[in-house]
N, C-alpha and C positions, 0 to 999 in steps of 0.2 A: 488560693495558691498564688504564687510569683509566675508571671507569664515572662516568657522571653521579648525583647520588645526591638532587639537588636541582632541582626546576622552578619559574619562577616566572612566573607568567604574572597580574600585576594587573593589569587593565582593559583587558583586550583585548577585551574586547564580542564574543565569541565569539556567531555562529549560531548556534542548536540543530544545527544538521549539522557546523557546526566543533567544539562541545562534543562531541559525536557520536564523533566521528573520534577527540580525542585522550583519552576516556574507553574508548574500544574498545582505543584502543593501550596502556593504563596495567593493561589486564585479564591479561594477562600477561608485564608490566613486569616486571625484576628485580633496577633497577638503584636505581630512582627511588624514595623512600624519605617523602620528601616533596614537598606540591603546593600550593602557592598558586595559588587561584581571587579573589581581594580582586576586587572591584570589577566583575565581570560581567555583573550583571543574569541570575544564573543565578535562574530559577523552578523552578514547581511539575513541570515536564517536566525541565529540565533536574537540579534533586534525584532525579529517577526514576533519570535516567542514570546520577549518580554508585552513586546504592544501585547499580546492575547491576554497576557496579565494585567498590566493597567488599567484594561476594558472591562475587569473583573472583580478586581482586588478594590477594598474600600478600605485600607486602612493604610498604606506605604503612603507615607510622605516625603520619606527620602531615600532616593535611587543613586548609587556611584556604578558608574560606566566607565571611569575614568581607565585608560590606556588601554584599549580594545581594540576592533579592528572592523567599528559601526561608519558605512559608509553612505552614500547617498539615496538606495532604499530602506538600507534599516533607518534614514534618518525620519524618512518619509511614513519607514509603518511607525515607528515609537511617535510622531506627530498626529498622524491620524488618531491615535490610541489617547494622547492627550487631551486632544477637543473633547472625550466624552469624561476623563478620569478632572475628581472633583475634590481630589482629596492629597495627591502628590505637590509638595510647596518647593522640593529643590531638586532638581536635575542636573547631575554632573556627566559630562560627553568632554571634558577634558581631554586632547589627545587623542582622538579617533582621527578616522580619513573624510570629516563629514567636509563638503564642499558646501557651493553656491547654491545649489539644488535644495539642498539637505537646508541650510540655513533657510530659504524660500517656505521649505515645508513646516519646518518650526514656527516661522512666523508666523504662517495661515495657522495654525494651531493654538497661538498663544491669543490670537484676538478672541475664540473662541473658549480658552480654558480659564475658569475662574482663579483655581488656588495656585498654580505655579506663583512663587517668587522669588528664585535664583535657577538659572538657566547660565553652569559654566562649559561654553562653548572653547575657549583658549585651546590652543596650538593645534588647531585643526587647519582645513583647507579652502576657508572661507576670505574671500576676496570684498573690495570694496561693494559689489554688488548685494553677495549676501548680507553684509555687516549695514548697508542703506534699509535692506528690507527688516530686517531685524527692530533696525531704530524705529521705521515707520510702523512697524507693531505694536511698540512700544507706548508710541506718543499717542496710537488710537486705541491703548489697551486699560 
């Protein structure tokens, strides 16, 4: 049969129990490949939930985050969750409120994660500091 291998769910202002549900369902997903979240108002609980997915899921390789409202510990759980996930290649955090912290956390995560390869941070709250640590990740990654 034909598996679904794309979701796209932009602005459905998901509850945290509606996020809840279909981030529980995506933990042993095998079909879904990619995930569009644009537009949710997914937060600092709601980034929690995703990292619990990432930690789990072995098939998403592409995650859109993009226009949310993931701040400097969601940027910290979704980072932690990367150092272990082996199989996501593009992350989009376009437009969140992630800062210098958040950027820091990324970093420490990307020296560690094999398959990232596109991390779009743009029009967030990241300063020369974070944007140094990022490059220095980079050059030892």
């Amino acid at each position: 049969g034909i598996s679904v291998t794309t979701l796209e769910l932009q602005r459905k202002k998901f509850s945290i129990e509606g996020l809840a549900l279909l981030l529980k369902a995506m933990e042993d997903n095998t079909s879904i490949t990619s995930l569009n979240l644009f537009g949710n108002n997914i937060d600092e609980e709601g980034a929690s939930l995703i990292a619990n997915t990432l930690r789990k899921n072995t098939t998403l390789v592409h995650l859109d985050l993009f226009h949310n409202n993931i701040c400097e510990s969601g940027a910290a759980s979704v980072s932690i969750a990367l150092e272990h996930n082996s199989t996501l290649t593009n992350l989009n955090l376009w437009h969140n409120y992630i800062g210098d912290s958040g950027a820091i956390s990324l970093s420490k995560a990307m020296l560690k994660n094999v398959s990232l390869r596109t991390l779009n941070l743009s029009d967030n709250k990241i300063t020369n500091d974070g944007a140094t640590s990022l490059l220095q990740a980079l050059n030892l990654n």
